[in-house]
C-alpha positions as CSV (number, residue, x, y, z in Angstrom):
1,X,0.0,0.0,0.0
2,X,2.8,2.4,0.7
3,X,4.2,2.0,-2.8
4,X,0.6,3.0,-4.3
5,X,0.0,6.4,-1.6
6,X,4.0,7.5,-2.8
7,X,2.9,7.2,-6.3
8,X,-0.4,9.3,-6.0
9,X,0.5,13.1,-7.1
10,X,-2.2,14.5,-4.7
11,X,-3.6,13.8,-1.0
12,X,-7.1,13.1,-2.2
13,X,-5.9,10.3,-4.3
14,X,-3.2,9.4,-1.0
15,X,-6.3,9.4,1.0
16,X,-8.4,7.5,-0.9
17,X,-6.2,4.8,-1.9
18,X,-4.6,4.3,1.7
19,X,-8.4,3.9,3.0
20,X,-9.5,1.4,0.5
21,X,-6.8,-0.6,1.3
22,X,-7.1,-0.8,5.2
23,X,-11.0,-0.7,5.2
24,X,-12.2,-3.0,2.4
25,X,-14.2,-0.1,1.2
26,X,-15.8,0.0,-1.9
27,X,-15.0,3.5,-3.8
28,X,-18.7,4.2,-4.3
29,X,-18.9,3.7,-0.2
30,X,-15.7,6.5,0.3
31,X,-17.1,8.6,-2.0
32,X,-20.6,8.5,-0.2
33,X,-18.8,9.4,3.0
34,X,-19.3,12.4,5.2
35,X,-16.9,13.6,7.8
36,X,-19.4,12.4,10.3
37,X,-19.2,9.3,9.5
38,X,-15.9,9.2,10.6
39,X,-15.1,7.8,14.6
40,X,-11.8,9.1,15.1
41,X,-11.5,8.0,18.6
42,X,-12.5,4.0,17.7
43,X,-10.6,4.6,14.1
44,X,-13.7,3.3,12.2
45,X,-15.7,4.8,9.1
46,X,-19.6,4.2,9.6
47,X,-21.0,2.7,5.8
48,X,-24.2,2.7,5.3
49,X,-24.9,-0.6,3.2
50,X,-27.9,-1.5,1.0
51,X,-31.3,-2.0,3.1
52,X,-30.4,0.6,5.7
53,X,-27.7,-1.2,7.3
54,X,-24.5,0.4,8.7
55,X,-21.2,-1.6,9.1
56,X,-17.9,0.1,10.6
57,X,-14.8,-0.3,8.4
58,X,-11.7,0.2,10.5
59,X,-8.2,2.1,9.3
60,X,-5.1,2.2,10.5
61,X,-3.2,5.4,11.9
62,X,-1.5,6.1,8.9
63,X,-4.6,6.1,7.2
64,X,-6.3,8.4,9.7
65,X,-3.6,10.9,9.8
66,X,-4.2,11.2,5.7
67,X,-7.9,11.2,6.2
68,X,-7.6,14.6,9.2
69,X,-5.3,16.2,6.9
70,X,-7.5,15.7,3.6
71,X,-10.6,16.6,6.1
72,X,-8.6,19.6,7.3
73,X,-8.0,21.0,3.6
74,X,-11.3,20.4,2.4
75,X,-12.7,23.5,3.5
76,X,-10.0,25.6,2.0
77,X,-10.5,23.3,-1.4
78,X,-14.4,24.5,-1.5
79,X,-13.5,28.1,-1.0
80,X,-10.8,28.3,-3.3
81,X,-13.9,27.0,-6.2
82,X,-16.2,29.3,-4.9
């Protein structure tokens, strides 16, 4: 996995391929994510499957610190578009 986040030129694409590889998440599933659905203290993502049902996927610290940063920057992303 570390080979794949080095090659990735930004850190949405870091972010997104570290968490697919510790969660098991499907890219439709990170891509329906909030930042509420995030459990930063339990280092799970809450994914809300078909019929209503929620699993947690876990991720590791590495992960998570790529995930707050990316969460961190998003604000400044939107604003910068606006």
């Amino acid at each position: 996995m570390e080979y794949l986040v080095a090659q990735a030129d930004n850190l949405r694409d870091k972010t997104i391929i570290a968490v697919l590889s510790d969660s098991g998440m499907r890219l439709k599933e990170i891509g329906n994510m909030k930042v509420s659905d995030i459990d930063w203290e339990s280092m799970t993502i809450a994914i809300w499957g078909e019929g209503s049902k929620q699993r947690r996927a876990p991720f590791t610290a590495k992960s998570g610190d790529l995930l707050m940063h990316f969460v961190e920057v998003l604000p400044l992303i939107f604003t910068a578009l606006a």
